[in-house]
N, C-alpha and C positions, 0 to 999 in steps of 0.2 A: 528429551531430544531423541527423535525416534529418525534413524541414520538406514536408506538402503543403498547398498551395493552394486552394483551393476558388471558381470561381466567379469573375467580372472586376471586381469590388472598387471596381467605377465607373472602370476606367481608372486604378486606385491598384496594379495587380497589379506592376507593372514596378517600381515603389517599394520595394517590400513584400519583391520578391524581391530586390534589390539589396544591402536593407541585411542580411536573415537571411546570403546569402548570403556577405558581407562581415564577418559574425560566427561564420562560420566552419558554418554548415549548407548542406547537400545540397538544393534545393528540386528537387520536383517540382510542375506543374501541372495542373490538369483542370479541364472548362469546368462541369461540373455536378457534382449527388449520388451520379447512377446512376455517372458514369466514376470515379469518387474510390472508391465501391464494391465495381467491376470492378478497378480499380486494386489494393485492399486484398486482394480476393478470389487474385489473383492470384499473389500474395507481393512484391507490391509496396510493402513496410513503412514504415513513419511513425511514429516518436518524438511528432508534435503536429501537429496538424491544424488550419489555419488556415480559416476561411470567410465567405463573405459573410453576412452577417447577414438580407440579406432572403430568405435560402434557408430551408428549412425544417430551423433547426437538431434540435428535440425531432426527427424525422422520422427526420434523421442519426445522432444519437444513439442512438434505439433500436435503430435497424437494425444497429449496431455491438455493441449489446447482445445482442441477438438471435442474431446470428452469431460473439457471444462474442469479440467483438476489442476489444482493450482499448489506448484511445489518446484523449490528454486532447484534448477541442476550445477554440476561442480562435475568438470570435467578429470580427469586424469590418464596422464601418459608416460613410461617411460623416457627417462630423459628429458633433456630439454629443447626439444622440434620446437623450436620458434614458429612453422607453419602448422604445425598440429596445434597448437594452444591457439594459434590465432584463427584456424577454421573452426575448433569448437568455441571462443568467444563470439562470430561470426552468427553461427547457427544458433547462440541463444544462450551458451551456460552461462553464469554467473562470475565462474573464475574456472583458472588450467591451474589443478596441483600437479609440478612434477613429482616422478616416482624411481627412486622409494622413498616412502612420504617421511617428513619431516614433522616430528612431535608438535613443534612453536608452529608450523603451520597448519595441522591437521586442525588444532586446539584453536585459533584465530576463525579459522572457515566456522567453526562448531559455535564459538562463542557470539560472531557475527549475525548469524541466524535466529540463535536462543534471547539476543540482549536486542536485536530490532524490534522485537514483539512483544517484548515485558517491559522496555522502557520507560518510567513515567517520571519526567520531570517537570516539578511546582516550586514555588514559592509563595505564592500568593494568598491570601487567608482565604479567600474564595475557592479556590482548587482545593485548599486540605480540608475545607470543610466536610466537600466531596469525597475525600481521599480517607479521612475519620468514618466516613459514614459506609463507603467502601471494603473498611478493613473490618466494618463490625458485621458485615452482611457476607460477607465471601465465605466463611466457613459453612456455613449453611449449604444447602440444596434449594434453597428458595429461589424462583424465577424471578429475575429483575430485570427490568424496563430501562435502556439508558438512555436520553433525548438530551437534543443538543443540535444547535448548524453544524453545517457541512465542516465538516475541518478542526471539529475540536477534541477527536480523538478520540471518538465511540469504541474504536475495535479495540484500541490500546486500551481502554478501562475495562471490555471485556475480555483480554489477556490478562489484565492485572489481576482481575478479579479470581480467573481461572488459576492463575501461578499462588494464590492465597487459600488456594480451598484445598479439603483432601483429596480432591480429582488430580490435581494437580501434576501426579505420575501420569494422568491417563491425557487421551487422545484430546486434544484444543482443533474443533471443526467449526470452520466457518461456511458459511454460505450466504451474498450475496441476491437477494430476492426480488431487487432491482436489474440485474444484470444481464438474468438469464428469461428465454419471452417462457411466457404460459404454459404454452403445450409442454416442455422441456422441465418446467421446475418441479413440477407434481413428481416424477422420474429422478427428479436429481433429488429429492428431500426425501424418498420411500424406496427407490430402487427401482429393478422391476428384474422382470422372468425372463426367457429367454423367448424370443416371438410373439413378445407385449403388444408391441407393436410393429411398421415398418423400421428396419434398421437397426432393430435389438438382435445383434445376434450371437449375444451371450447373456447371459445371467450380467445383473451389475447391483453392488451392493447401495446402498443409497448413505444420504449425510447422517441420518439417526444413528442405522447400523454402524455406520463410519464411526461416529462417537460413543460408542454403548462403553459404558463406564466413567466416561468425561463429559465434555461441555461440549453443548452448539449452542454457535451462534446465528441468527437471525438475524442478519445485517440489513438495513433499510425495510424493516418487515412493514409498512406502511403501502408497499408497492402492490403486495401480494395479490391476486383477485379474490373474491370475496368467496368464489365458489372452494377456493383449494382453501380458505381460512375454515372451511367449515372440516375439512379431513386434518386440517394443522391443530385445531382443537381437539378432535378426540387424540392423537397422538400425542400432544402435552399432557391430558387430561387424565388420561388410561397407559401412558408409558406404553404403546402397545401399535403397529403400524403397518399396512398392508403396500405389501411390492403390485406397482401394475403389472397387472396378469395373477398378480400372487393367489391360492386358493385357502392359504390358511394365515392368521395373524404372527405379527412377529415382536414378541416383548424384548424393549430394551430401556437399560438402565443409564439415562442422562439426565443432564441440568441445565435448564434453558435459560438463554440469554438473548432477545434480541434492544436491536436500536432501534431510530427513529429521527428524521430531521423535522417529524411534522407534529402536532398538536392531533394525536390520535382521538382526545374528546372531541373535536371539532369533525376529525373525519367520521367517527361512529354519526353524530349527529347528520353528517351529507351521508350516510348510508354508504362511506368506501370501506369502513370496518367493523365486523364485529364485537359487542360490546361484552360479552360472553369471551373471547378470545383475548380482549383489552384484561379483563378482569383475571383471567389466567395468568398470562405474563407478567402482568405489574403489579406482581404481590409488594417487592420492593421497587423504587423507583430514585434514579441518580439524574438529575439533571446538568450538565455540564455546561459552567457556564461559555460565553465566548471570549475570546483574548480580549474583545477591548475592553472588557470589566476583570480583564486580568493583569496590571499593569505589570507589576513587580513576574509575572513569570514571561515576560518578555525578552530582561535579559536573561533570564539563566536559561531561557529556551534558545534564542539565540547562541548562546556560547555553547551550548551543547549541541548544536546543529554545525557549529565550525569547528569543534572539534574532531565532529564526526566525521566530516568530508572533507579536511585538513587532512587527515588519517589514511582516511580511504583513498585520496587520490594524491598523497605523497606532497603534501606544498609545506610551506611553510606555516605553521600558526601566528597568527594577526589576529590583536584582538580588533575592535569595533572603535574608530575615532570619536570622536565626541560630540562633533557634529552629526555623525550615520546617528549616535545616540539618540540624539534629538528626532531626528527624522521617523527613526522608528518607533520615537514613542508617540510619534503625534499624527500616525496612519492609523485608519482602523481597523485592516487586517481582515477583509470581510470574506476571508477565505481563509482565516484562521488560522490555525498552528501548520496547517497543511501550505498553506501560502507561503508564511514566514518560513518554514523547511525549505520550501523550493526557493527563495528569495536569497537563503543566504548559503545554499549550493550553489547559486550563481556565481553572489559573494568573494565565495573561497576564491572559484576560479578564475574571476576578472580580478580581483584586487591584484596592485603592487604597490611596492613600498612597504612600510614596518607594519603599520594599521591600512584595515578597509574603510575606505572614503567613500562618502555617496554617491563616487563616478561610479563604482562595483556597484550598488545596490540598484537591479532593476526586475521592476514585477514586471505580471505577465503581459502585460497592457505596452510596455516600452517603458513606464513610465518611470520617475522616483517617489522614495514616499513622502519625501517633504513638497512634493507638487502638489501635494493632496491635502495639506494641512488639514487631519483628522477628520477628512471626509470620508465617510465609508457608503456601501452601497444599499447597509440594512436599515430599515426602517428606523428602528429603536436608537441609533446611535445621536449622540447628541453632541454638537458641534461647539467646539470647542474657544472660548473668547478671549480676546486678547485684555492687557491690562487695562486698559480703556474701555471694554466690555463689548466693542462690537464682533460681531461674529465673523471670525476667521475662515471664510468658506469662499475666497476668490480663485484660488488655486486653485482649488480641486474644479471651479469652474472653469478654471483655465485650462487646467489637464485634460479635461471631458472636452472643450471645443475643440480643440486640437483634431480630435478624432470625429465629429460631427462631418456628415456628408461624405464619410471615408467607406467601403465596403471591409467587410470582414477580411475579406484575402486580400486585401488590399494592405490592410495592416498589418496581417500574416506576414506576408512577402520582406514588409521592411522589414520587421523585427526578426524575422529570420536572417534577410540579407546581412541587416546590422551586427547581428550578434556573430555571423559565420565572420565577416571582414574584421572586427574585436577578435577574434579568434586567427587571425591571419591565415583564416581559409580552412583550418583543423575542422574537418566533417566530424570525427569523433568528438573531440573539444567543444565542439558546437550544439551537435546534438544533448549532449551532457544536460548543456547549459539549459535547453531549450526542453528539457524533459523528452524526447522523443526519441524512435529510434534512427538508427544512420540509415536502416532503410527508407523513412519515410523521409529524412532528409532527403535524401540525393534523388526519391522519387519527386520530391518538390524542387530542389533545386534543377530536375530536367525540363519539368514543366515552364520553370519560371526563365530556363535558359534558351526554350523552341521559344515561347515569347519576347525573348531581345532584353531579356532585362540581364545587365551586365551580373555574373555570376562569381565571386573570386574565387581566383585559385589558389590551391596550398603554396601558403607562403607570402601570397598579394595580401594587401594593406591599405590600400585606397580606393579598390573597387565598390560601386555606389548604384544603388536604385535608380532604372535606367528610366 
């Protein structure tokens, strides 16, 4: 857990470092923005970034945006300014620790961070299979291939795999190769010099550098263009990587990992990947299967997902009624562990009463899962028969007419209206629900409010799709 500082915390910095440090994280310090910055620029990496609160957190935040480095901030302030905690949640941080900080809370923020990314919870004899074959491969330096859909936990398998090997102490670098366009990612994967090009106008270390002594990830490496896979090869190949603009090579010591949602034999064959580069990476190779061939880690995935945002947002724990049971075992999930996570954060926060009933469970569609009777959207899945043998798939066509002839914002709007009036109007509560942030909420609900469509307000309860 690699911890920085931001900032003199009113004389509370000594404090603050004693106890992270005493929990077992790496602190680094720096007096201001700009050197936290320099610092990150540098490849001087950070798991979670702690800061004074009367800094300019949004500032921080974007600028981190900006330059595409992704690393959760943790506010901190003297005392307890109810308006100071709540303009740095506002601007982006994660959480407001007051100061002078508190051991049980220093150690919760720390643990919160380190247990989101190592996480792996199975059941299933399907998953330990993967997870057997997982533990035999991770001490190694070997490059491994992990493929899988969307949503069944690529990044977590290549955190696991990283928290299992001797890198382990060192730096966990991810990068995204789907997310970021073309021109930009040769730069973010090597770095570059200082008047590379337009807009460089510092030195900037790149993801390898970033990682030198631990692991990168290659997350949806499938995306890549073909031309930058021919410089991603020699830099697996030779440990060895040139900054744009750079004039001399630069060796570094990592252990490669990417993923894949697609059937990279098929793409070498349409000529989108090299078959030289395929060959690099998947010396070993983990396929991961999808939840609906995972019955049995349904529920322990689920109760671990209600635990968590039970927790996190202070409700009561409820376990799952026995009819949700049913329901969610007979969906297909075609969004996988990432679905069911976001399905049963909802859960938490619309259920009441002792158990959540399948009025709390709604995907992202509006829908429920038992509408769907074990219809899913992937090809391969197979529909599921009742004791009479004929094929249980009316529902799920009933659920899919529903929406027929409807436009996408069209459905947007209800499912937002719907979920804000469930919410008796709570923007925050709603956004929650709805994955999004409260600014693109209330930027939607203005739009949908200059159009007439009744909007409710905090506290209203009956307001309705106008």
């Amino acid at each position: 857990m690699r911890l920085m500082i931001i900032g003199s915390l009113d004389g509370q910095i000594g404090a603050a470092s004693k106890i992270a440090m005493q929990r077992g994280a790496k602190v680094a310090h720096v007096p201001d923005l700009d050197a936290g910055l320099t610092a990150l620029r540098s490849g001087q990496g950070a798991d979670l970034v702690m800061m004074d609160a009367t800094l300019d957190v949004g500032g921080f935040i974007r600028s981190l945006d900006q330059e595409r480095i992704s690393i959760p901030v943790v506010a901190c302030g003297v005392g307890t300014d109810a308006s100071i905690a709540v303009s740095a949640i506002k601007a982006g941080a994660k959480e407001y620790i007051p100061l002078p900080p508190e051991p049980e809370l220093i150690a919760a923020v720390l643990q919160a961070v380190t247990e989101e990314t190592k996480t792996m919870v199975f059941r299933d004899d399907a998953m330990a299979k993967v997870i057997r074959l997982a533990d035999q491969v991770a001490p190694s330096d070997a490059s491994i291939l992990i493929t899988g859909e969307s949503g069944t936990g690529k990044e977590v398998m290549a955190r696991y795999l990283h928290s299992k090997s001797a890198r382990a102490g060192k730096p966990f670098i991810s990068i995204n190769c789907a997310a970021i366009p073309e021109n930009l990612l040769e730069s973010e994967l090597f770095g570059h010099e200082k008047g590379a090009f337009t807009g460089a106008a510092t030195r900037r270390v790149g993801k390898f550098e970033e990682a030198n002594g631990g692991t990168l990830l290659l997350d949806e490496i499938s995306e890549m263009d073909t031309r930058l896979q021919a410089k991603l090869l020699r830099a697996v190949q030779e440990r060895e990587i040139d900054r744009v603009g750079g004039s001399k090579p630069v060796s570094v010591d990592i252990r490669v990992l990417a993923t894949s949602n697609r059937n990279l034999l098929e793409e070498v064959k349409k000529g989108n990947f090299r078959e030289d580069l395929l060959f690099r990476l998947n010396v070993v190779s983990l396929e991961l299967p999808p939840l609906r061939d995972r019955p049995m880690d349904l529920e322990a995935l689920s109760q671990h997902f209600i635990e968590k945002y039970s927790e996190a947002n202070g409700v009561a724990l409820r376990p799952l009624a026995s009819t949700t049971q049913q329901a969610i075992r007979s969906y297909g999930w075609p969004g996988n562990v990432r679905e069911l996570e976001n399905t049963m954060h909802r859960a938490v926060l619309l259920a009441n009463g002792p158990e959540i009933e399948i009025d709390a469970i709604m995907l992202p569609d509006g829908s429920k899962p038992g509408d769907h009777a074990g219809a899913t959207d992937s090809p391969s899945a197979i529909p599921m028969e009742d004791t009479t043998g004929q094929i249980q798939d009316s529902a799920a066509l009933m659920g899919a007419s529903s929406l027929v002839g409807r436009t996408v914002a069209d459905v947007e709007r209800d499912l937002i209206i719907n979920t804000l009036t469930h919410c008796l109007g709570n923007r925050t509560h709603a956004a929650t629900i709805l994955g999004i942030s409260i600014r693109t909420l209330r930027n939607k609900l203005k739009l949908y409010s200059d159009d007439g469509t009744a909007v409710p307000a905090p506290g209203e309860h009956n307001a309705a799709p106008a």
